[in-house]
C-alpha positions as CSV (number, residue, x, y, z in Angstrom):
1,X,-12.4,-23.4,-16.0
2,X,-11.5,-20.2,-15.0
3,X,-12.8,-18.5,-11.6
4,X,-11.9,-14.9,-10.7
5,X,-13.4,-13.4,-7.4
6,X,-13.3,-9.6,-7.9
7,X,-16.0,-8.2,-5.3
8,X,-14.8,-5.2,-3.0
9,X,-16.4,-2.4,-0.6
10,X,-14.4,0.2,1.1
11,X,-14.7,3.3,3.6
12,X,-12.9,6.0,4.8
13,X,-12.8,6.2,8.5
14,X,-9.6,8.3,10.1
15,X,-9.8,6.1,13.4
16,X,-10.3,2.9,14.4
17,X,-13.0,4.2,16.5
18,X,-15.0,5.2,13.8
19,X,-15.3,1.6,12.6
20,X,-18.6,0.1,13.6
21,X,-18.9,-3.3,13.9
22,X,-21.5,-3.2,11.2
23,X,-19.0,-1.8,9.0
24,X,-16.4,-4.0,9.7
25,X,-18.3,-7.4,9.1
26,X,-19.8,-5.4,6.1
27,X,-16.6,-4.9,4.4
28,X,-14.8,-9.0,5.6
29,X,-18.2,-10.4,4.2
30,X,-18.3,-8.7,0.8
31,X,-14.2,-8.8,0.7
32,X,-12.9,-12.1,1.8
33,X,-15.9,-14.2,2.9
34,X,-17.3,-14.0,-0.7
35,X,-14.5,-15.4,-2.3
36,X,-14.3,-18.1,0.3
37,X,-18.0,-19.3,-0.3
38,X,-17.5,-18.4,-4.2
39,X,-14.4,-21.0,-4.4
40,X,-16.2,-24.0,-2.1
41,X,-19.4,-23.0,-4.4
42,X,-17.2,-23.9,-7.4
43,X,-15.2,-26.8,-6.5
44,X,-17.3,-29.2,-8.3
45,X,-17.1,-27.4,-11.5
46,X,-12.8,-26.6,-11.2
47,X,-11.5,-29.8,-12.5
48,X,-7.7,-30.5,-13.3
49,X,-6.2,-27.6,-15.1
50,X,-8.7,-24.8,-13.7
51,X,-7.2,-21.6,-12.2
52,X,-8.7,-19.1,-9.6
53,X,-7.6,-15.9,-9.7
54,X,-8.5,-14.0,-6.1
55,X,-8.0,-9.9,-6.2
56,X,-6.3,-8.4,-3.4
57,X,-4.4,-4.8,-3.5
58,X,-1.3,-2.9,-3.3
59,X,-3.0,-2.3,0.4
60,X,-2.5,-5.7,1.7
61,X,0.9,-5.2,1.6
62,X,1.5,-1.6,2.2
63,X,-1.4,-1.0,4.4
64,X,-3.4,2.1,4.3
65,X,-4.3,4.5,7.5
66,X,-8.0,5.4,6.0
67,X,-8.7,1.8,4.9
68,X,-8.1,-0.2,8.0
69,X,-10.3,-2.6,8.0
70,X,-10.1,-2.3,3.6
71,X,-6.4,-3.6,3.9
72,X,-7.1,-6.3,6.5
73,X,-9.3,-8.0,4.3
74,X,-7.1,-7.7,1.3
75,X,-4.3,-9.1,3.8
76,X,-6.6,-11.9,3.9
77,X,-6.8,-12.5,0.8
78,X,-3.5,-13.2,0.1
79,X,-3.6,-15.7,3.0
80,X,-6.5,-18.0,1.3
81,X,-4.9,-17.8,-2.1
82,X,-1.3,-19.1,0.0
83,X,-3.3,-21.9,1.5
84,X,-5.9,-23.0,-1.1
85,X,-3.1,-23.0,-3.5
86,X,-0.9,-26.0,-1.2
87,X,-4.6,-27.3,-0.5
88,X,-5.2,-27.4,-4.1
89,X,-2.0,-28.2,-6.3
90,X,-2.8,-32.1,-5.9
91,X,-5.9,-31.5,-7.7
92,X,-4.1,-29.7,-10.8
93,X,-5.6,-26.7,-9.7
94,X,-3.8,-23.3,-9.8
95,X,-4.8,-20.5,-7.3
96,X,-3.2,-16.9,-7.7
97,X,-3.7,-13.4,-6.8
98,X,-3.8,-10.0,-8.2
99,X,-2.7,-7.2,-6.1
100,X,-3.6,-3.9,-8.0
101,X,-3.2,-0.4,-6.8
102,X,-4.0,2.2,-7.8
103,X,-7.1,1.6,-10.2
104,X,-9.2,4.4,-11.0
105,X,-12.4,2.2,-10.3
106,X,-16.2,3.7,-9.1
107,X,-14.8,2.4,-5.5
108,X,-12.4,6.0,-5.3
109,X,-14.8,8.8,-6.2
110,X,-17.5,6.7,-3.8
111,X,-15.0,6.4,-1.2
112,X,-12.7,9.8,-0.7
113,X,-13.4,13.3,-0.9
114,X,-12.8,15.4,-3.6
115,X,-9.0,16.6,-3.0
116,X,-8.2,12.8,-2.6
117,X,-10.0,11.8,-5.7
118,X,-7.7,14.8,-7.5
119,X,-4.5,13.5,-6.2
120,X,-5.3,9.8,-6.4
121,X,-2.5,7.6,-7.5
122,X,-0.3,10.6,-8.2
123,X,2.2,9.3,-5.1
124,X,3.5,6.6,-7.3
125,X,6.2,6.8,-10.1
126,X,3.9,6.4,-12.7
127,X,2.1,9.5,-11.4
128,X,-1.3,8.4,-11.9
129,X,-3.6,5.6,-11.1
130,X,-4.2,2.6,-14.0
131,X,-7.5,2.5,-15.8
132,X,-8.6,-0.9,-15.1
133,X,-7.7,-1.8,-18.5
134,X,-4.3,-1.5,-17.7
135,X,-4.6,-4.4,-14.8
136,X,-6.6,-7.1,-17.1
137,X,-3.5,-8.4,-18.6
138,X,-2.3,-10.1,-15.3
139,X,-5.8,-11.7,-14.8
140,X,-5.6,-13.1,-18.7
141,X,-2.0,-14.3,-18.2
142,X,-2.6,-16.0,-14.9
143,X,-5.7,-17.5,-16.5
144,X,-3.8,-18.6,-19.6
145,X,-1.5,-21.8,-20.3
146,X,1.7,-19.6,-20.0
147,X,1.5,-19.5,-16.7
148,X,0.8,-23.0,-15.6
149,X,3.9,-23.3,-13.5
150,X,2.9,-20.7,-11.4
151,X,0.4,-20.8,-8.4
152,X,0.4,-19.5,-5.1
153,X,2.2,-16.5,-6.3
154,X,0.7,-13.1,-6.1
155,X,1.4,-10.4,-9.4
156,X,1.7,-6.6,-8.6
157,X,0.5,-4.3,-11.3
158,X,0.6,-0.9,-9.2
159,X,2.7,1.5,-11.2
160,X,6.0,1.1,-9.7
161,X,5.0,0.9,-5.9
162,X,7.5,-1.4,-3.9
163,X,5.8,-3.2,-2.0
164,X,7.1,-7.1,0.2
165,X,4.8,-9.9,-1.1
């Protein structure tokens, strides 16, 4: 069995200030809490040889200034996937993590104004964000038997950024 949490909401707030509280247990409930209740709702159905696959971002590990409380949660993220991977290896289960960045997903035009969504993912040496397309393959190879040695391990397809994981 194969779970992959993929569930994300973002805003663009200059200052920490401009974060309500609303927002900000808006954006750890739909970005971190979800996969944590999504995984204990699955445990009985992920039996030896299962994988879960948690999405993070480029942004957990770079940060980013307009997505404060965005990055924390993805920051998060790879924290659970660390620790329910050692919680989990006895049971045969694999837990990894996808950190993508930049994807040209409905999140960017929802999120940034219309300069931003113009020079979005231009930054990195690709010079242009991925289509999410592009970032399926690490999902399917972390899901797939080739990569039964790994777990705990986080895979970054974000066009070249260089980023400490």
């Amino acid at each position: 069995n194969i779970l992959v949490n993929n569930a994300a909401v973002q805003y663009v707030q200059e200052n920490i200030e401009d974060i309500s509280a609303e927002q900000l247990e808006k954006t750890f409930r739909t970005n971190i809490f979800s996969q944590f209740y999504l995984v204990k709702a699955s445990m009985p159905h992920l039996k030896e040889g299962s994988t879960i696959i948690n999405t993070a971002s480029v942004t957990a590990f770079k940060g980013n200034p307009l997505l404060m409380d965005y990055s924390s949660t993805k920051a998060a993220i790879i924290g659970f996937t660390r620790s329910l991977s050692q919680a989990l290896v006895d049971k045969g289960i694999r837990v990894n993590a996808v950190a993508p960045g930049p994807v040209w997903t409905p999140l960017i035009p929802a999120s940034f104004d219309e300069k931003q969504v113009a020079e979005f993912g231009q930054d990195k040496p690709v010079g242009r964000p991925a289509q999410p397309v592009e970032i399926a393959g690490s999902y399917v190879f972390l899901a797939s038997d080739e990569s039964n040695f790994i777990t705990g391990q986080t895979i970054h397809p974000n066009g070249g950024a260089v980023v400490n994981s």
